[in-house]
ZAMARGU-4260 file (C-alpha; in steps of 0.2 Angstrom, whole numbers, plus 5000, padded with zeros to 4 digits):
<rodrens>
0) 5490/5612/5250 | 5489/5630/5241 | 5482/5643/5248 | 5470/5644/5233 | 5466/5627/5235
5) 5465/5630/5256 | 5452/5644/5251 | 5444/5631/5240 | 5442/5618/5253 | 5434/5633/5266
10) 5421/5636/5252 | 5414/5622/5248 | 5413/5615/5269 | 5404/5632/5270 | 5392/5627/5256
15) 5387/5612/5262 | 5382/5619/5280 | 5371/5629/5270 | 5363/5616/5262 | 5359/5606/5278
20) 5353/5623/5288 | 5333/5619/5293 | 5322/5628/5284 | 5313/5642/5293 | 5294/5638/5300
25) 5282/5649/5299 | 5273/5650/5315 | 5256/5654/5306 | 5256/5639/5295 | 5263/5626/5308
30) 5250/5613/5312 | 5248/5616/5333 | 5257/5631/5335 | 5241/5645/5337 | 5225/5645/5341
35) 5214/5637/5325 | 5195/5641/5328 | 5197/5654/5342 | 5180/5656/5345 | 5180/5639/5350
40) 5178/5637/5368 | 5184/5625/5378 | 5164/5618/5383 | 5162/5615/5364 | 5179/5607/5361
45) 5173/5595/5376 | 5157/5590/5369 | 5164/5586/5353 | 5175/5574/5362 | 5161/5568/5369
50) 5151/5564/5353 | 5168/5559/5345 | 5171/5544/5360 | 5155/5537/5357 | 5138/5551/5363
55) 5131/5547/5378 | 5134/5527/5380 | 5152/5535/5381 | 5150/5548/5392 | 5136/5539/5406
60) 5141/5520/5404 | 5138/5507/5418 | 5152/5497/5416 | 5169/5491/5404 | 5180/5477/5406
65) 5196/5480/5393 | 5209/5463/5391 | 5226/5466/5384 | 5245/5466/5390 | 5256/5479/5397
70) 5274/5482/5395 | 5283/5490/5413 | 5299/5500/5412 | 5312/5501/5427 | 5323/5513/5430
75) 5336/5505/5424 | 5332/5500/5407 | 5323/5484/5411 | 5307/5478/5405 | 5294/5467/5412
80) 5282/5460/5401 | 5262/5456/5407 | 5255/5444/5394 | 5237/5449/5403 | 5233/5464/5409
85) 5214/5466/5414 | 5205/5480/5418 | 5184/5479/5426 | 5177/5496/5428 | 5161/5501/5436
90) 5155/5518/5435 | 5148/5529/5448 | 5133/5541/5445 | 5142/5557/5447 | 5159/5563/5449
95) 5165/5579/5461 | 5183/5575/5464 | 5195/5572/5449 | 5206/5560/5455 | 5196/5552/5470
100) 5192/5535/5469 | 5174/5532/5464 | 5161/5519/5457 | 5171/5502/5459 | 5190/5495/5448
105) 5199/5481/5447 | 5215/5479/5439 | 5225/5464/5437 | 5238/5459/5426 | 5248/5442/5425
110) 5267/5437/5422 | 5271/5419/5417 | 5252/5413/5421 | 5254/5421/5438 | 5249/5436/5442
115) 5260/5451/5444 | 5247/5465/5449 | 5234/5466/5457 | 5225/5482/5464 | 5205/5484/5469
120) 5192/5496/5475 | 5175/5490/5481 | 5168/5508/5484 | 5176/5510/5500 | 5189/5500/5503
125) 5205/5497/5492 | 5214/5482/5493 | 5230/5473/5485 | 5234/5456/5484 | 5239/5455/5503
130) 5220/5461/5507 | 5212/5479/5511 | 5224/5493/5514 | 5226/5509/5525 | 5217/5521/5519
135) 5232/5533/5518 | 5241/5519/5507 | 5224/5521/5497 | 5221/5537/5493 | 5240/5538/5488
140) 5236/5524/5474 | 5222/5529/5469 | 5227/5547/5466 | 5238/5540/5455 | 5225/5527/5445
145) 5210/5540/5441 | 5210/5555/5432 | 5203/5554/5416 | 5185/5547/5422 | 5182/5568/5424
150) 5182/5571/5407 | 5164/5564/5407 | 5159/5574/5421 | 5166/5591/5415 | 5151/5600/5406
155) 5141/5596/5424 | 5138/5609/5437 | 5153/5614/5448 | 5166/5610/5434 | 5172/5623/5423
160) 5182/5622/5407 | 5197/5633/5397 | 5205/5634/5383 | 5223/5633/5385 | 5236/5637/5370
165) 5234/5623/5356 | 5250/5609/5355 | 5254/5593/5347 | 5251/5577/5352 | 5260/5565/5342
170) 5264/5575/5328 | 5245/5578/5328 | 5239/5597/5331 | 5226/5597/5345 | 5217/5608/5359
175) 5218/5610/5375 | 5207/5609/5388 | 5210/5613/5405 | 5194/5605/5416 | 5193/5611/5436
180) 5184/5600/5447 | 5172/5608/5460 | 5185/5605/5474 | 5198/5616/5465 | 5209/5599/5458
185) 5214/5601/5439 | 5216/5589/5424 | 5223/5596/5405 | 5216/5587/5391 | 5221/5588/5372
190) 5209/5583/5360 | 5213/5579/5341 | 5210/5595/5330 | 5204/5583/5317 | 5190/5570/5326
195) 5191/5576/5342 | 5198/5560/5348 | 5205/5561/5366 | 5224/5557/5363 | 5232/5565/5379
200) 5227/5567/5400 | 5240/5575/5413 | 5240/5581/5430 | 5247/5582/5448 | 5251/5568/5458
205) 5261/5563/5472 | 5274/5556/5462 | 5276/5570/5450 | 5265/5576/5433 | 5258/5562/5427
210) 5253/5559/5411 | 5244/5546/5398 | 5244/5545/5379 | 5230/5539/5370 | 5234/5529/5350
215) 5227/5518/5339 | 5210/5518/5341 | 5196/5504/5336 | 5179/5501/5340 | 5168/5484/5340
220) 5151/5480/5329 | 5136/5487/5337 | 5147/5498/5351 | 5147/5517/5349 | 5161/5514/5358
225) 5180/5520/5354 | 5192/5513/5362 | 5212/5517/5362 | 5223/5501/5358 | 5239/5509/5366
230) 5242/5520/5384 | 5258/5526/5385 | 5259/5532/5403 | 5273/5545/5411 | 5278/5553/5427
235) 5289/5569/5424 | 5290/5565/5407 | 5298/5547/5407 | 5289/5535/5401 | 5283/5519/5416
240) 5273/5508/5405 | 5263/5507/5391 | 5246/5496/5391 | 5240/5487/5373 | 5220/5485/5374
245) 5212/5472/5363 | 5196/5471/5367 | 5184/5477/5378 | 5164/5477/5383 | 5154/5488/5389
250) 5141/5487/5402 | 5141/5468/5407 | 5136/5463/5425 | 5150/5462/5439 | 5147/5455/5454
255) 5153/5464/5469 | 5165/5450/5478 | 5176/5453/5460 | 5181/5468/5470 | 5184/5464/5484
260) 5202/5456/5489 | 5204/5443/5506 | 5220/5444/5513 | 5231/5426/5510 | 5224/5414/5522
265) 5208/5423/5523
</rodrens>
């Protein structure tokens, strides 16, 4: 090769970087990046979540109940499919710890018509398929299962509520809300800029950040009700599983015994 045509070969390779170079953001325009509305405080952003998720049946219901299935990831790359995944819910009258368990839950899940899961809490004791449990073994769960029941709770007295810096959340801008619990605990919340849907929850637990992300929303006839279709749930940023809702009701009857777990044999 020439040097002419060396030189040649140089220029063009040199052109084509530039062509492919990201263009520059500006930080005022990109969707997320700073504050929109600053004198929007944290309380407000809340209550428009509020309204957003359905008013006040939303915010003080008595009970849900949520069928769908739920995809498990292992560490490994392996993934263990739930065809039914059930969720009963029953509410408790106020809330002052964020990630205590409270009211009454159920969840169960099942694997080839068996079931795979299946956790419980009566309102005082927690129990598994193998019966009640320690409470140690309990309040480990649970700190693990409750979290964004607070939400609900947060314009009460004793919780408090900040702004935190604005982010995206699926490529969608939204606030931040950081909401304190009268004990001190913590929970981040980002709320959609746009409908104020919730699409995110984090915080602390023994097994790392934990995190849950909130999609495709839907609602049922006659329900002021809005209900996200997809959880995506992660502990330090890798994702565990994912849980597709498809349908749910609100504030049918639950009798206690569906809470409460025997112990094989029992």
């Amino acid at each position: 090769m020439t040097q002419f045509g060396l030189i040649a070969l140089c220029a063009a390779a040199l052109a084509a970087c530039a062509q492919v170079a990201p263009a520059r953001i500006d930080p005022a325009a990109a969707p997320g990046a700073l504050p929109i509305e600053q004198a929007l405080d944290g309380r407000e952003i809340v209550a428009r979540a509020h309204a957003a998720a359905g008013g006040d049946a939303w915010v003080h219901p008595r009970s849900l109940h949520m069928i769908g299935e739920g995809v498990f990831y292992a560490a490994d790359g392996r993934i263990d499919r739930h065809e039914r995944y059930e969720m009963w819910r029953v509410y408790p009258a106020e809330k002052s710890a964020a990630h205590a368990a409270d009211g009454r839950v159920r969840i169960q899940s099942w694997r080839n018509g068996e079931t795979a899961l299946l956790l419980a809490f009566d309102g005082v004791r927690s129990y598994t398929a193998a019966g009640p449990q320690p409470p140690s073994e309990a309040d480990r769960q649970w700190s693990e299962n409750f979290g964004f029941g607070v939400i609900r709770y947060a314009l009460d007295d004793g919780f408090s509520v900040a702004r935190m810096p604005d982010d995206l959340v699926d490529a969608r801008a939204a606030y931040v809300v950081r909401i304190t619990d009268p004990h001190g605990q913590q929970t981040v919340f980002s709320i959609a800029q746009d409908d104020y849907a919730i699409l995110r929850v984090g915080f602390a637990t023994p097994r790392g950040w934990h995190e849950r992300t909130y999609s495709d929303f839907f609602t049922r006839p006659g329900v002021s009700w809005v209900q996200p279709g997809r959880v995506r749930l992660t502990y330090n940023g890798v994702k565990q599983n994912e849980i597709f809702w498809r349908d749910f009701s609100v504030n049918e009857a639950m009798p206690d015994d569906l809470f409460a777990i025997l112990a094989p044999g029992d």
